[in-house]
C-alpha positions as CSV (number, residue, x, y, z in Angstrom):
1,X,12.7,-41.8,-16.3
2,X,11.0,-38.7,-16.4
3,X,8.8,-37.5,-13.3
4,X,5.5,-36.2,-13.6
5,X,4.0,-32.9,-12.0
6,X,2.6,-34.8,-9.2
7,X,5.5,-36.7,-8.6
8,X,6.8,-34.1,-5.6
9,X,3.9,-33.7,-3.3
10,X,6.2,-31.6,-1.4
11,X,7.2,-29.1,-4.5
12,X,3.6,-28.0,-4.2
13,X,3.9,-25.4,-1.7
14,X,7.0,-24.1,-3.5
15,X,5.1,-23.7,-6.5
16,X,2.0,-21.9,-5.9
17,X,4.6,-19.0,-3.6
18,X,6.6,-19.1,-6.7
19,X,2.8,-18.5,-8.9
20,X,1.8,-15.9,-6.4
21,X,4.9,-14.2,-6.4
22,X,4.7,-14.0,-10.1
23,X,1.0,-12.5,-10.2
24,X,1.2,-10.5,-7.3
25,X,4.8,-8.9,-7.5
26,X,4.3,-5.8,-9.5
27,X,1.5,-5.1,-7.1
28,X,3.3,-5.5,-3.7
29,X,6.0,-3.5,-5.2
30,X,3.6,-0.7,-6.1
31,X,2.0,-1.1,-3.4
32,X,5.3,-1.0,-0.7
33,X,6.9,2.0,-3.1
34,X,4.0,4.0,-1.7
35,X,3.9,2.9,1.6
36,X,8.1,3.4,1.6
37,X,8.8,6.3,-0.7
38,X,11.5,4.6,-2.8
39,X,12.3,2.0,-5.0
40,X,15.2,0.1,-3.1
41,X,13.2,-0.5,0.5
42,X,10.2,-1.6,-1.7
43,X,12.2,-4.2,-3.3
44,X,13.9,-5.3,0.0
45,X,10.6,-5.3,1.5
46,X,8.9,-7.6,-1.1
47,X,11.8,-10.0,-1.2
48,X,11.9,-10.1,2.8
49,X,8.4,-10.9,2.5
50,X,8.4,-13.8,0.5
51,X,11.3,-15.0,2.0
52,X,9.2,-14.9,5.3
53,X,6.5,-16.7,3.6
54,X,8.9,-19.5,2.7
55,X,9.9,-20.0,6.0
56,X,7.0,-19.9,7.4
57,X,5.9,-22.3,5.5
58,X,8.6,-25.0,5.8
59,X,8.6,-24.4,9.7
60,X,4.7,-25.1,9.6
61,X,5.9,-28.3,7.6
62,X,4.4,-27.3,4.6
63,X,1.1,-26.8,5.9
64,X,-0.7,-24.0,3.3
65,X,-2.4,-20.9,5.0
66,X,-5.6,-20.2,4.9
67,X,-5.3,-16.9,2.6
68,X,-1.8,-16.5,1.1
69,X,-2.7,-13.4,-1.0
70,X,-3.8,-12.0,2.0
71,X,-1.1,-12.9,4.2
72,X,1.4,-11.5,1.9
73,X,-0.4,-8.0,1.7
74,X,-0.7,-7.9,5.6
75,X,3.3,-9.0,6.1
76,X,3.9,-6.2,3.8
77,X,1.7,-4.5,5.4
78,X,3.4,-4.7,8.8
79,X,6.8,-4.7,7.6
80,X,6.4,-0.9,6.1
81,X,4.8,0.2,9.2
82,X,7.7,-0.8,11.0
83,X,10.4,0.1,8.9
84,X,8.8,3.8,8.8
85,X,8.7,3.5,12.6
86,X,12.5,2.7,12.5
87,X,13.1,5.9,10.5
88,X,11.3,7.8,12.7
89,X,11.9,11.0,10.5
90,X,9.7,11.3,8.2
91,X,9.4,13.9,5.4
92,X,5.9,15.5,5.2
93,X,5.6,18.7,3.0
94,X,3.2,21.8,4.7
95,X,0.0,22.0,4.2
96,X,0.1,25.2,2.6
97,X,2.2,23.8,-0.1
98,X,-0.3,20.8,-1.2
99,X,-2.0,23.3,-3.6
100,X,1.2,24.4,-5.0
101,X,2.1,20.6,-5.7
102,X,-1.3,19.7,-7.0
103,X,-1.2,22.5,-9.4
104,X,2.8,21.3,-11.0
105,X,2.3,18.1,-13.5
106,X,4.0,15.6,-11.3
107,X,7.5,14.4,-12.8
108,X,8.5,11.8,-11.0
109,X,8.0,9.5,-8.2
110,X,8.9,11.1,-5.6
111,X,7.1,14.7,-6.0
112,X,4.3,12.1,-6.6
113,X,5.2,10.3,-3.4
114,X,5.1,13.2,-1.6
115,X,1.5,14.8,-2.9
116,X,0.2,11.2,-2.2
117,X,2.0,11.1,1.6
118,X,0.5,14.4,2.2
119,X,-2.7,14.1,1.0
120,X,-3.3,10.4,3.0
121,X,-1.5,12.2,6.0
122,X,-4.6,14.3,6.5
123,X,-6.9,10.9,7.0
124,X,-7.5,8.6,9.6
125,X,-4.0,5.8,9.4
126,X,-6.8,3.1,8.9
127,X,-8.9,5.2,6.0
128,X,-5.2,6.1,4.4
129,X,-4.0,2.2,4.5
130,X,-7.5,1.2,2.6
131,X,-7.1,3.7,0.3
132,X,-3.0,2.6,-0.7
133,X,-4.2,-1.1,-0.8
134,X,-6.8,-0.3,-3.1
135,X,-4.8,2.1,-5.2
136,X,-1.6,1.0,-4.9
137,X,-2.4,-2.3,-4.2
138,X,-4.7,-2.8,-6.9
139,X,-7.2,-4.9,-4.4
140,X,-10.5,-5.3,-4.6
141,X,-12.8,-4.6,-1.5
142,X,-13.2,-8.0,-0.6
143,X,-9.8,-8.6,-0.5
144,X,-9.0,-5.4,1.8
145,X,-11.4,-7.1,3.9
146,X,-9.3,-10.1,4.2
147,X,-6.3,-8.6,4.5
148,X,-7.0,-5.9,7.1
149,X,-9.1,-8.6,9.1
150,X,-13.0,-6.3,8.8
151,X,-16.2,-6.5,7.3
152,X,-15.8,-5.4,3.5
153,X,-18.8,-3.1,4.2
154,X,-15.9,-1.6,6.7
155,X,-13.1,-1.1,3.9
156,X,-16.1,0.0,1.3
157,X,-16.7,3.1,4.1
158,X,-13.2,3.5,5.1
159,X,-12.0,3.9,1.2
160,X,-15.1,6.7,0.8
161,X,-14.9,8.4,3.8
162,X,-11.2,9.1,3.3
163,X,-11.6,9.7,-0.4
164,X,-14.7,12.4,0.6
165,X,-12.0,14.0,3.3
166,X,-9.3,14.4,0.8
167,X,-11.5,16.1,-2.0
168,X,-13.0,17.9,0.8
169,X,-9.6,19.0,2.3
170,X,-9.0,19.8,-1.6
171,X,-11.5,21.8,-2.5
172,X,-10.9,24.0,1.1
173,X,-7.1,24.7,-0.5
174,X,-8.7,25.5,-3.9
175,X,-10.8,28.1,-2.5
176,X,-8.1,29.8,-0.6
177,X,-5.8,29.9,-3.0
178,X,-8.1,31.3,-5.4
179,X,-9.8,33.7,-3.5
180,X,-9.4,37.0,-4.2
181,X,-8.0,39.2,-1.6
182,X,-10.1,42.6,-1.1
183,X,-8.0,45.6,-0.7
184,X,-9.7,48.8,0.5
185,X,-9.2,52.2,-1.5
């Protein structure tokens, strides 16, 4: 006898983590490559992640949450902040060498990694993590909102506020690194 769909009430749950996981993985893994600086942790942290979700959701009998897009994004959230906190060494390149990166075409990840890091490093932490889950994230506004818990008028000004710093902070580097120096005669 063949079962139908519908026939495994409790399958549900199973499948829309196993549909979400499918949509959303190439973002959380962008997203947690940023936030992590390499390949590896992002993948551990993505699987962790989901695996948290599915036993979360068999120890709340199968009960669904309210927003499991945005759950996921805020346990990934989390779980980078933390596992950066447990490195407690983290790589930041000088100031004085952001102009030097912006002006190299960027290769690979990691000298991309660390322009991004740098550049987000100068910003408010909550301006910064707006600005990775839109970018990185691929969000949209609404669902920052959700995900970080605030208004979406919030994320809207956190995103532009941080953007305006970094293009200000920019510009400032430009300038010194293009003005001329006067040398008397």
């Amino acid at each position: 006898m063949k079962q139908t769909l519908n026939s495994h009430p409790e399958e549900e749950p199973n499948r829309e983590i196993a549909a979400l996981m499918e949509s959303e993985r190439p973002h959380l893994l962008r997203y947690a490559c940023y936030r992590l600086g390499n390949t590896d942790d992002a993948e551990d942290a993505v699987q962790d992640i989901f695996l948290q979700l599915h036993t979360k959701r068999q120890d709340a009998g199968g009960q669904p949450l309210a927003d499991l897009r945005s759950y996921l994004y805020r346990s990934l959230s989390n779980f980078c902040t933390d596992r950066l906190r447990r490195r407690q060494v983290r790589e930041f390149v000088p100031i004085e060498q952001v102009s030097h990166i912006c002006e190299e075409q960027v290769e690979n990840f990691e000298r991309e990694f660390r322009l991004i890091s740098t550049l987000l490093a100068g910003i408010p932490e909550e301006q910064a993590e707006v600005i990775r889950l839109r970018i990185h994230g691929n969000n949209s506004f609404s669902d920052i909102a959700a995900i970080l818990d605030i208004p979406v008028t919030t994320a809207k000004s956190r995103f532009q506020y941080g953007i305006e710093k970094i293009q200000k902070r920019n510009q400032i580097l430009k300038y010194k690194t293009l003005k001329p120096e006067h040398h008397e005669m």
